[in-house]
Each structure stands twice: as C-alpha cells, then as structure tokens.
C-alpha atoms as one frame of an Amber mdcrd trajectory, in Angstrom:
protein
  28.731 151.280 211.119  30.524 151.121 207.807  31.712 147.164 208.551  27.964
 146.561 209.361  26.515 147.942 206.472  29.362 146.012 204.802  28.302 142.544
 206.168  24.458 143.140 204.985  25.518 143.758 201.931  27.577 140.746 201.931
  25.399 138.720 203.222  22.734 139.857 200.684  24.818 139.859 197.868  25.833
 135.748 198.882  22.342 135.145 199.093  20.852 136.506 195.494  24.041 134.350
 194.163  23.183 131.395 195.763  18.913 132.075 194.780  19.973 132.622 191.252
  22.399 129.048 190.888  19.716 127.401 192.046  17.471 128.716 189.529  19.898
 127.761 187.010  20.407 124.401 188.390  16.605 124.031 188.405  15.919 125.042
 185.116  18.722 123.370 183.483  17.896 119.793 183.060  14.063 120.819 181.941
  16.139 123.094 179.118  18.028 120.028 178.360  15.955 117.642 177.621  12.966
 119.974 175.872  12.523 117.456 173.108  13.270 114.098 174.725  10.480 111.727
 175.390   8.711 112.942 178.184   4.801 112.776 179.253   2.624 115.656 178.183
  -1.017 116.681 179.752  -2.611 117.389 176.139  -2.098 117.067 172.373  -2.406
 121.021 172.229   0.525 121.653 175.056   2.819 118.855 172.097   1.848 121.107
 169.847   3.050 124.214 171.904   5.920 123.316 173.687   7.636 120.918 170.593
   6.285 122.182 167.770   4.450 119.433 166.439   1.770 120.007 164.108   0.522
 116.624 162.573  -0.726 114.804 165.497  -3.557 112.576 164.337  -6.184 111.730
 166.468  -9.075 109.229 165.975 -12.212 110.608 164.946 -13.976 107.163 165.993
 -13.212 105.382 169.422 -15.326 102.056 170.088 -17.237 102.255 173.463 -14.301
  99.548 174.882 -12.009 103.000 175.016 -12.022 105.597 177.122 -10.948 109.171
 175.691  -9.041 111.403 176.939  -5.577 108.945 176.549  -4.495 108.080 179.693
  -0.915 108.420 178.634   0.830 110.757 176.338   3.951 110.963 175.444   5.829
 113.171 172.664   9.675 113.628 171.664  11.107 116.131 169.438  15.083 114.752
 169.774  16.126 112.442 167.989  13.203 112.885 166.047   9.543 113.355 166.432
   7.265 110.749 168.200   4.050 111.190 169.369   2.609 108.229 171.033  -0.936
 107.752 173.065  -2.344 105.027 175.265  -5.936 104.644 175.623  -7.622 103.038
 178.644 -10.224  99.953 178.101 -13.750 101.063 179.742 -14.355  99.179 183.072
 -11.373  96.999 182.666  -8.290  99.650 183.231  -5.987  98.177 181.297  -4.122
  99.517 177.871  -6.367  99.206 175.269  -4.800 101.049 172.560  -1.929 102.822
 171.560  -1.538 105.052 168.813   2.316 105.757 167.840   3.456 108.461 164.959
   7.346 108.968 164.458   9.021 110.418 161.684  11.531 107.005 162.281  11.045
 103.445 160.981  12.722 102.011 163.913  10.299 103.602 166.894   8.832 101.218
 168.458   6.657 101.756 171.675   4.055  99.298 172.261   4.790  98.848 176.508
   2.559  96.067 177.920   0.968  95.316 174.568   2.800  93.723 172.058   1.548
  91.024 169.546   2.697  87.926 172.257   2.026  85.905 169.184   1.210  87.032
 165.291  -1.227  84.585 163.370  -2.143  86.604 160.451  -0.426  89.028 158.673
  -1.845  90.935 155.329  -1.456  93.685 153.324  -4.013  96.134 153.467  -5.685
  98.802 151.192  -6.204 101.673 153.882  -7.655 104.744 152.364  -5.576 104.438
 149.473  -2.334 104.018 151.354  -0.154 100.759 151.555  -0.847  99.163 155.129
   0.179  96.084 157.068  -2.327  94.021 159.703  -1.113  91.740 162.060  -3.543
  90.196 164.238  -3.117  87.810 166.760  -2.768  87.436 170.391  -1.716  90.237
 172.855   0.349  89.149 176.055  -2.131  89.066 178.657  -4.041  86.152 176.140
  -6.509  88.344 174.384  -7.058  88.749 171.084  -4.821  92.022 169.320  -4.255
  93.617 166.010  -2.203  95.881 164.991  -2.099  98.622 161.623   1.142 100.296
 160.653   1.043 102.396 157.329   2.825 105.972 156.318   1.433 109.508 156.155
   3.435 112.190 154.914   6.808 110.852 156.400   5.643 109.848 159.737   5.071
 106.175 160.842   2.129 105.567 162.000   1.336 102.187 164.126  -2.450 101.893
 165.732  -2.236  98.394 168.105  -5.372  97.085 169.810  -6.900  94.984 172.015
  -9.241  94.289 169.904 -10.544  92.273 166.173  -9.429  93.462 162.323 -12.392
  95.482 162.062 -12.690  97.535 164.838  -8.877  98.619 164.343  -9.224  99.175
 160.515 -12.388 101.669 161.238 -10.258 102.999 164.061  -7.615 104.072 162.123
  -9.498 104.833 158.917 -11.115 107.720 160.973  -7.602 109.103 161.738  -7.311
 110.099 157.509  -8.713 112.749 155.908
C-alpha cells in the first residue's frame, strides 16, 4: 500500500513539474521580447502593454482610407516606434502609413516607398520645420511623403496620394 501511494505521488509530483516547465517555456519568449516590434490589436492595448503615451493619430482621414489601420505595430526596445498602415477604400492596398520613433534612423515604409522622388521642399507645418517629398510610389502611382519632429519623436506620414491631401493629413495629427 505504502509503495502505491508512493508511485501516485510520484507520478503526480512528475507531472505538476513537467505542467509548470511548460508554462515557463511558454511564457518565456512573450516575456522576452515585451518591447520588440510586434503587431498590436489597438492604439489603447500600445498604450497598456508598452507604455506609450504620445501616439498621434489623425484627426482627418480622406474617404480613399479606411480607419481602423489595418496594421499596427509598436516597439518599446531599442526604442519606441509606433507605426500604422492604413488600407485604401475599395482598392486593398497600403494607402498610408504613419511612423513615430523616438530614432532618426527608423525607417518602415514596407511596400510603399518613394520608387522615385521628384520634388523635395521644406515645409512650414504648424509652426514646425518639415520636409515633403513627392513623387512616385512603387506600384506607379503618385506618393508623398511628410517627416517633421514632435517632442523627440520622428514622425514620417507617407501616402498614396498628392501634397495636399498629406499636408491636411498630417496637420490634423497637431494640436
């Protein structure tokens, strides 16, 4: 009786062990990379699970983009980096993406970079010092793109789009 009672004990003990590495081994690489870029369902779950508080967010969308973003992803580690893609309405595609990062050198701008840059200006943007390119995007149509800085973070707004329509875009992101 006593070697019975013995083994089930055993055998129970052995089996919380083994329940309780796995939960470790489960929960591990989530703990590990908390504040790498990874996708995100909402700006107020960035907010909660990294800490970010400055996320800005158009106030103004054209009716070529859908809201919610179709994409979001945030980072924490090496530093913070929000970035949102935007659907175009009835086409599918990436229409926009919005990029803050408190680094010069992020750069995120997957499937819709400037294929070819034919006008570049400086730019008066609420009072802050901004750059517009516009030009041509790589699948032929036209693009323009709005980088300026607010409050440390670098903030990029590229779009499939014409000068205007990005400038009032991202004019509606300032207070």
């Amino acid at each position: 009786m006593k070697k019975k009672l013995r083994g089930v004990i055993s055998f129970a003990v052995t089996v919380a062990v083994l329940v309780g590495v796995l939960k470790v081994m489960n929960w591990l690489p989530t703990a590990l990379d908390q504040g790498m870029m990874r996708p995100y369902q909402g700006i107020e779950e960035v907010r909660a699970r990294l800490g970010i508080r400055e996320i800005y967010v158009p106030s103004y969308f054209p009716e070529t983009i859908k809201w919610p973003p179709e994409e979001l992803l945030a980072q924490k580690t090496p530093y913070e980096a929000v970035v949102m893609k935007f659907a175009r309405s009835g086409q599918g595609d990436t229409g926009l993406i919005i990029t803050q990062a408190r680094s010069a050198d992020f750069d995120y701008e997957a499937g819709m970079g400037l294929e070819e840059v034919r006008e570049r200006v400086p730019l008066d943007l609420k009072g802050r010092e901004a750059v517009l390119e516009a030009g041509i995007c790589e699948d032929g149509s036209p693009c323009s793109r709005l980088s300026w800085t607010e409050g440390g973070l670098h903030m990029r707004v590229a779009m499939k789009a014409q000068p205007p329509q990005v400038i009032r875009l991202a004019e509606s992101m300032l207070k």
